[in-house]
MMTF fields as JSON, N, C-alpha, C and O atoms, coordinates in Angstrom:
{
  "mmtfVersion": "1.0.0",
  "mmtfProducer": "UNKNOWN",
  "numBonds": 359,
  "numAtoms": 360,
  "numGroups": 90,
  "numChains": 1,
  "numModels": 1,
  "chainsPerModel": [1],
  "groupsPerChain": [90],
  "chainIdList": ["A"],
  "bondAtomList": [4, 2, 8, 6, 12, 10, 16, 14, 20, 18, 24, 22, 28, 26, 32, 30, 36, 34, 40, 38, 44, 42, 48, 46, 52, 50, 56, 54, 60, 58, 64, 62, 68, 66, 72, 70, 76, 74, 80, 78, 84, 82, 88, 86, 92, 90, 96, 94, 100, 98, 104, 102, 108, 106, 112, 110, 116, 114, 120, 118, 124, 122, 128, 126, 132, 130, 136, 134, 140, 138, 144, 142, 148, 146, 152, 150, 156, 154, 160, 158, 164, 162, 168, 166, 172, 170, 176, 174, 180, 178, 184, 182, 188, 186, 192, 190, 196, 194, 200, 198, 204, 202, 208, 206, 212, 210, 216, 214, 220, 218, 224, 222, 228, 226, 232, 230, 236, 234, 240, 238, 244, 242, 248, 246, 252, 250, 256, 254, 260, 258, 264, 262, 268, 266, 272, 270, 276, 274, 280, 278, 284, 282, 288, 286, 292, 290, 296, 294, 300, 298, 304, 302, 308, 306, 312, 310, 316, 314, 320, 318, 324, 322, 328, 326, 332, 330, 336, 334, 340, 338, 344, 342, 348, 346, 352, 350, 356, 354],
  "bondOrderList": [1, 1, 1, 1, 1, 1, 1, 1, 1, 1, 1, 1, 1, 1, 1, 1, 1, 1, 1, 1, 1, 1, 1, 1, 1, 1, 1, 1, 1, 1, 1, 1, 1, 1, 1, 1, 1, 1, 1, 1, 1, 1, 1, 1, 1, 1, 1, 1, 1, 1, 1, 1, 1, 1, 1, 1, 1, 1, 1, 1, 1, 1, 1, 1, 1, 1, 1, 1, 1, 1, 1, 1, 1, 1, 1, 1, 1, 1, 1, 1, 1, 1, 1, 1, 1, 1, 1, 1, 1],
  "groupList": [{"groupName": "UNK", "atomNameList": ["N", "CA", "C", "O"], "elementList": ["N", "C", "C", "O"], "formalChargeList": [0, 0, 0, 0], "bondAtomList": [1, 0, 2, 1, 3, 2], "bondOrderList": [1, 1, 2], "singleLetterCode": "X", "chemCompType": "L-PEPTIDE LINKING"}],
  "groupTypeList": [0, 0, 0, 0, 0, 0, 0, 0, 0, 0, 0, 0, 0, 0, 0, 0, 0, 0, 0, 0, 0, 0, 0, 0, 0, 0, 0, 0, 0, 0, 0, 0, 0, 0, 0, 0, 0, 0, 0, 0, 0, 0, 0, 0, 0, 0, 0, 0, 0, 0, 0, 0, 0, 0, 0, 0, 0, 0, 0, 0, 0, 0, 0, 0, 0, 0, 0, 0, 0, 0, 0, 0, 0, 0, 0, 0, 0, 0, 0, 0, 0, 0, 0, 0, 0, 0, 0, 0, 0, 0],
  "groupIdList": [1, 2, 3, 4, 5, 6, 7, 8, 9, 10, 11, 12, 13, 14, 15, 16, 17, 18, 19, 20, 21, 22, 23, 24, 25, 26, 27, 28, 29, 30, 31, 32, 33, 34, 35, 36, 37, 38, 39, 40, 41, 42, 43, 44, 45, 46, 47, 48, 49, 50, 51, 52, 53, 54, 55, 56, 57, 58, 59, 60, 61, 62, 63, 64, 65, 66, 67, 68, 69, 70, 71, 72, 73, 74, 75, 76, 77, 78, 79, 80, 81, 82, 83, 84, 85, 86, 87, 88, 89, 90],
  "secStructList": [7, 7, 1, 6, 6, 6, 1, 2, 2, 2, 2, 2, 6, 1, 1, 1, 7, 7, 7, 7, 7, 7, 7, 7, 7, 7, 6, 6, 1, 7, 7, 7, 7, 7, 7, 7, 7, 7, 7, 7, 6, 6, 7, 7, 7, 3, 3, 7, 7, 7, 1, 6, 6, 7, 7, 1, 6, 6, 7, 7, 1, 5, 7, 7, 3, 3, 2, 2, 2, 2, 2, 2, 2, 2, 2, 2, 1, 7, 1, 1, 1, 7, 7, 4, 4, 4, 1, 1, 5, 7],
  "xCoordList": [18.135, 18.221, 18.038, 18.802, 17.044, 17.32, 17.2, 17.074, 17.269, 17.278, 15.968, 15.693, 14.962, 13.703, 13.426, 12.384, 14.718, 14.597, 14.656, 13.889, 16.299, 16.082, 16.118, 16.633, 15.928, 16.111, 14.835, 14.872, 13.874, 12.64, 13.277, 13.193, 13.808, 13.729, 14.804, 14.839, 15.983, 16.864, 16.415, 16.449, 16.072, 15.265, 14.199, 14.039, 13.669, 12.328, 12.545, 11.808, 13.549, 14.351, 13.184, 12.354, 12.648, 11.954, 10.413, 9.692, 9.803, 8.746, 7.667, 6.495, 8.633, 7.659, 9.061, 10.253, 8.616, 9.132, 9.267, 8.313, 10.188, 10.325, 9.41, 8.935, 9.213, 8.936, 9.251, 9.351, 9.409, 9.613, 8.37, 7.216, 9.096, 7.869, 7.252, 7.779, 5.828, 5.342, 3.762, 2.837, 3.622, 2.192, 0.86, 1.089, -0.304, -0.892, -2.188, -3.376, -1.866, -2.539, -4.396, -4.794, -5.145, -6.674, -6.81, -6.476, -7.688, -7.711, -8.818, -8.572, -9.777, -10.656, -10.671, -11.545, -9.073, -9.035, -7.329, -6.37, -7.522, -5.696, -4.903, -5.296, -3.737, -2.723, -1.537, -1.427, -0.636, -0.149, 1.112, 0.964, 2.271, 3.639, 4.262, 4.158, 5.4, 6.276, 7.867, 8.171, 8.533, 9.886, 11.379, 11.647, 11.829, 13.086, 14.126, 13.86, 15.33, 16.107, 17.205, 17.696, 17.992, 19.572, 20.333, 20.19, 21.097, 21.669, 23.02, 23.539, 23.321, 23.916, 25.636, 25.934, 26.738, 27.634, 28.578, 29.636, 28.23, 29.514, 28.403, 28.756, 27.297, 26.989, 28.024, 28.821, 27.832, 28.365, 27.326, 27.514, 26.204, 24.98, 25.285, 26.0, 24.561, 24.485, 23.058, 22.371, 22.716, 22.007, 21.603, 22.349, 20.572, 19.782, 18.973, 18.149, 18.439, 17.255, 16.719, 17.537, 15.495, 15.359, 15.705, 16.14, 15.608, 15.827, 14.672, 14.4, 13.976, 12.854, 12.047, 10.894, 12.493, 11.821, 12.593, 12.39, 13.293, 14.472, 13.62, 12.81, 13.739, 13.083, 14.067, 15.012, 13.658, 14.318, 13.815, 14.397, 12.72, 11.841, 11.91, 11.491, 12.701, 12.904, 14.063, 14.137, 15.308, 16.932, 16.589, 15.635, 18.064, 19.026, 18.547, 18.331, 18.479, 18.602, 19.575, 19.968, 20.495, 21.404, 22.006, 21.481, 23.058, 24.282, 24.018, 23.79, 24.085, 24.6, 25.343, 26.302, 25.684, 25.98, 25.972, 24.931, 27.559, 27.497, 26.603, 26.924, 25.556, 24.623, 25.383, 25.044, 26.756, 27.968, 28.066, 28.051, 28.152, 28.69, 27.782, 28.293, 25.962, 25.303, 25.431, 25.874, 24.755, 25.038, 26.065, 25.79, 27.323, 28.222, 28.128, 28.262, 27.9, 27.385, 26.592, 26.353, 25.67, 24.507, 24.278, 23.357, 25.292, 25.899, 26.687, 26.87, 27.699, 28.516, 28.084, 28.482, 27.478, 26.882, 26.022, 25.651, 25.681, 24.459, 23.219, 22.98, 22.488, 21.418, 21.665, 22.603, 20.665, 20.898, 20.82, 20.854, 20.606, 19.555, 20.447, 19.651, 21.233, 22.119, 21.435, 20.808, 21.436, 20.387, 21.429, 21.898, 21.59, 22.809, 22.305, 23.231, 21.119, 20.521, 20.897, 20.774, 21.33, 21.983, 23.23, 23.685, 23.884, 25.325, 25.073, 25.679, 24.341, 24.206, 23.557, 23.798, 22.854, 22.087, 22.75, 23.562, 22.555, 23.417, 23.591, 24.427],
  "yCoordList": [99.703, 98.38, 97.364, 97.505, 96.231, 95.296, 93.948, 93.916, 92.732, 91.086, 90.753, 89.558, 91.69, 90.64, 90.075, 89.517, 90.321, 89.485, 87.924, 87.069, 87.937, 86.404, 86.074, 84.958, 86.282, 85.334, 84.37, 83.156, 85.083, 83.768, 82.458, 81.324, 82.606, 81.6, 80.589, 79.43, 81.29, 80.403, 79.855, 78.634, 80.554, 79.689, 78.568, 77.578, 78.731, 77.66, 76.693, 75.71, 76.911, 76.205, 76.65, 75.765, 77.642, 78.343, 77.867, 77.814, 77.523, 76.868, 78.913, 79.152, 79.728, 81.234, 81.971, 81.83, 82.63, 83.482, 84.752, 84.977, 85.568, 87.122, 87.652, 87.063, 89.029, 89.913, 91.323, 91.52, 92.274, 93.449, 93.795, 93.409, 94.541, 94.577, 96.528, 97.626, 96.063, 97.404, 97.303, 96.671, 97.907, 98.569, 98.815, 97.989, 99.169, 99.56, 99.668, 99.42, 99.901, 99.849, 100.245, 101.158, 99.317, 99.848, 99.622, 98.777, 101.233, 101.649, 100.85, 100.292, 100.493, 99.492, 97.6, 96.756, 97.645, 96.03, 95.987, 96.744, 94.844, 95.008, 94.158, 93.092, 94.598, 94.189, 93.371, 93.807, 92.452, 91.472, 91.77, 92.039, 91.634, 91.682, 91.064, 91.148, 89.97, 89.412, 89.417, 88.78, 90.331, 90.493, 89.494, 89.035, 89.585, 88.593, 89.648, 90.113, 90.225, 91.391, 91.141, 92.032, 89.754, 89.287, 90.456, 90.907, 91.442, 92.488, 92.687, 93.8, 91.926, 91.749, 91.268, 90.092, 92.29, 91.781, 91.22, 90.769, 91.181, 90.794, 89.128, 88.162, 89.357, 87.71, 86.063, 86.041, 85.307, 83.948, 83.099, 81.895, 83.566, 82.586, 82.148, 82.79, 80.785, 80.377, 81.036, 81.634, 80.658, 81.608, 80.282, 79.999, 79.638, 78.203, 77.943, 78.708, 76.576, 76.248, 75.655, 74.93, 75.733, 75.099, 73.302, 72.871, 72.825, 71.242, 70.475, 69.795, 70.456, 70.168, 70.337, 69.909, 70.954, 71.04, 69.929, 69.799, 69.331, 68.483, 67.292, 67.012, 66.457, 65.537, 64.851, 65.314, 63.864, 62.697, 63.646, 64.047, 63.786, 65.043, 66.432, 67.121, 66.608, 68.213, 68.552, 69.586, 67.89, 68.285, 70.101, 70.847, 70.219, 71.638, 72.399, 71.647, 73.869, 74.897, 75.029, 74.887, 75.534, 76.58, 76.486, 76.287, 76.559, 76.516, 77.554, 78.756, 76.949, 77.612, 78.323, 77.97, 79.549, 80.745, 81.387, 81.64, 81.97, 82.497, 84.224, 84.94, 84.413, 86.172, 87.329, 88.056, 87.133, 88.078, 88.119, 89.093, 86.978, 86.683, 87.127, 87.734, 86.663, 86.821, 88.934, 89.743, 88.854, 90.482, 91.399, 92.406, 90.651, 91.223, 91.276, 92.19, 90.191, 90.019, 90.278, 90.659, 90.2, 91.291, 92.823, 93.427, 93.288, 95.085, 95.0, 96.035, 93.78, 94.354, 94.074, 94.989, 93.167, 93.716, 94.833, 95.228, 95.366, 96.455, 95.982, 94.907, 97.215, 97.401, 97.128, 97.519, 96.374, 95.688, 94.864, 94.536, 93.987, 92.752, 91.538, 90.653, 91.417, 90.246, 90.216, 91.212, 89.451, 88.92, 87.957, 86.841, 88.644, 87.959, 86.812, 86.125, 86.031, 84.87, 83.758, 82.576, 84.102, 82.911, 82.412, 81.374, 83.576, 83.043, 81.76, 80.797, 81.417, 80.682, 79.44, 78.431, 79.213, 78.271, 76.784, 76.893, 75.937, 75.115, 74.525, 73.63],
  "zCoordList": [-111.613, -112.194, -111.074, -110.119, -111.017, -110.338, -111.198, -112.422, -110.256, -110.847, -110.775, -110.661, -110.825, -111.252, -112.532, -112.873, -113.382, -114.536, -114.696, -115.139, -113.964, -114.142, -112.88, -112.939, -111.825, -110.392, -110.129, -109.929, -110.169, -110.056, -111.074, -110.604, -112.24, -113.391, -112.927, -113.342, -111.73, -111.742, -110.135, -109.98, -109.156, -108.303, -108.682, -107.969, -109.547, -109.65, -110.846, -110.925, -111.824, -113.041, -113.564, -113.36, -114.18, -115.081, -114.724, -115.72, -113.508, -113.522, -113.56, -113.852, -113.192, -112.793, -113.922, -113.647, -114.998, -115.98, -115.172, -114.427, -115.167, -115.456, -116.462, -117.434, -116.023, -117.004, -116.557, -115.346, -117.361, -116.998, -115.935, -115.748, -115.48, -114.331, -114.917, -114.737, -115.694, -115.803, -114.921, -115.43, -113.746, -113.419, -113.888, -114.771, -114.127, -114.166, -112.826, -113.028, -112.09, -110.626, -111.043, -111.767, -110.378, -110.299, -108.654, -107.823, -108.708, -107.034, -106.85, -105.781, -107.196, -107.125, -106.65, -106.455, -106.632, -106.498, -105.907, -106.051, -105.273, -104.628, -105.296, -105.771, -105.362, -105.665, -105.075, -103.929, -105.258, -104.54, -105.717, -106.909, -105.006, -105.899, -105.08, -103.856, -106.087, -104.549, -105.583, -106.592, -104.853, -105.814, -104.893, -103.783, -105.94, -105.094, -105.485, -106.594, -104.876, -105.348, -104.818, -104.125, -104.986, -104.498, -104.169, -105.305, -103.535, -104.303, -102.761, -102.674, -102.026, -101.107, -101.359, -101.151, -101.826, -102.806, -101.864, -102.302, -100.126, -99.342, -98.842, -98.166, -99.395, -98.928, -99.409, -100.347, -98.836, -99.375, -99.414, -99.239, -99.626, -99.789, -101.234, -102.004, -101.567, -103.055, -103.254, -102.426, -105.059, -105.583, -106.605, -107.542, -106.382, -107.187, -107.228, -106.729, -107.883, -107.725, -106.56, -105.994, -105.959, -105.107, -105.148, -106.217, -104.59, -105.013, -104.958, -105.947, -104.038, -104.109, -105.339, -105.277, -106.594, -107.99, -108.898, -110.105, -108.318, -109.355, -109.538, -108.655, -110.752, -111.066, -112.046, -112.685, -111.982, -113.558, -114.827, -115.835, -114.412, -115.631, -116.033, -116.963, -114.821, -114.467, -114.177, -113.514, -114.519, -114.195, -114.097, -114.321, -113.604, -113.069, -114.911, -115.861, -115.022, -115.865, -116.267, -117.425, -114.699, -113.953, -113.133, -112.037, -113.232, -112.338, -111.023, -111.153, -109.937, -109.046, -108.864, -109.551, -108.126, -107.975, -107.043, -106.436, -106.562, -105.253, -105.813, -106.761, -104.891, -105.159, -106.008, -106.942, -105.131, -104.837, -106.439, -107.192, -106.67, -108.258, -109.552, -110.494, -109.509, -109.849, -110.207, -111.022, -109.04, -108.582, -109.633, -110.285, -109.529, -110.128, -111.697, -112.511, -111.781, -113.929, -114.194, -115.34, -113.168, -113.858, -113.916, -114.466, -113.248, -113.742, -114.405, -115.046, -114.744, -115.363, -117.062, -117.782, -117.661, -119.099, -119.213, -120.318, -118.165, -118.389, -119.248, -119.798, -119.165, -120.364, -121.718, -122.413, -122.027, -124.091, -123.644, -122.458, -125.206, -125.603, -124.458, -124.144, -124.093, -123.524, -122.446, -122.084, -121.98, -120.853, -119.459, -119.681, -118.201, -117.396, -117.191, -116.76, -117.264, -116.82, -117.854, -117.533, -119.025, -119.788, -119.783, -120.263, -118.976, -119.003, -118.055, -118.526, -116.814, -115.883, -116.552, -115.889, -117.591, -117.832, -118.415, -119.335, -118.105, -117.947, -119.135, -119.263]
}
């Protein structure tokens, strides 16, 4: 299990969506993936949007969040339809 579900959405206030991440590789052409995978449960870093995306037009999603914390709610509902990225949404 990792957070490439919702971490791009709460870094960028939804400007780059998640998706399950499924493959299909062609050996013919290259490929570029760029994953973000918080998963550090003794960090004290926060866990947000950048700011530089904030606007009169574009307020906050999502609450800020120490990783540690993130990290933690997002194992602890597990797998099924609940999604840990809404509990954060503001």
């Amino acid at each position: 299990m990792s957070l490439e579900v919702g971490s791009p959405m709460i870094i960028s206030n939804d400007k780059f969506r998640s998706v399950e991440h499924r493959v299909v590789a062609q050996s013919s052409r290259p490929r570029v993936s760029i994953a973000c995978f918080p998963n550090n449960l003794a960090s004290t870093r926060m866990f947000g949007l950048i700011k530089e995306l904030l606007s009169d037009d574009s307020p906050a999603l999502y609450r800020e969040t120490l990783v540690k914390d993130y990290v933690e709610h997002y194992y602890s509902i597990g797998l099924g339809p609940k999604k840990a990225i809404n509990d954060f949404r503001l």
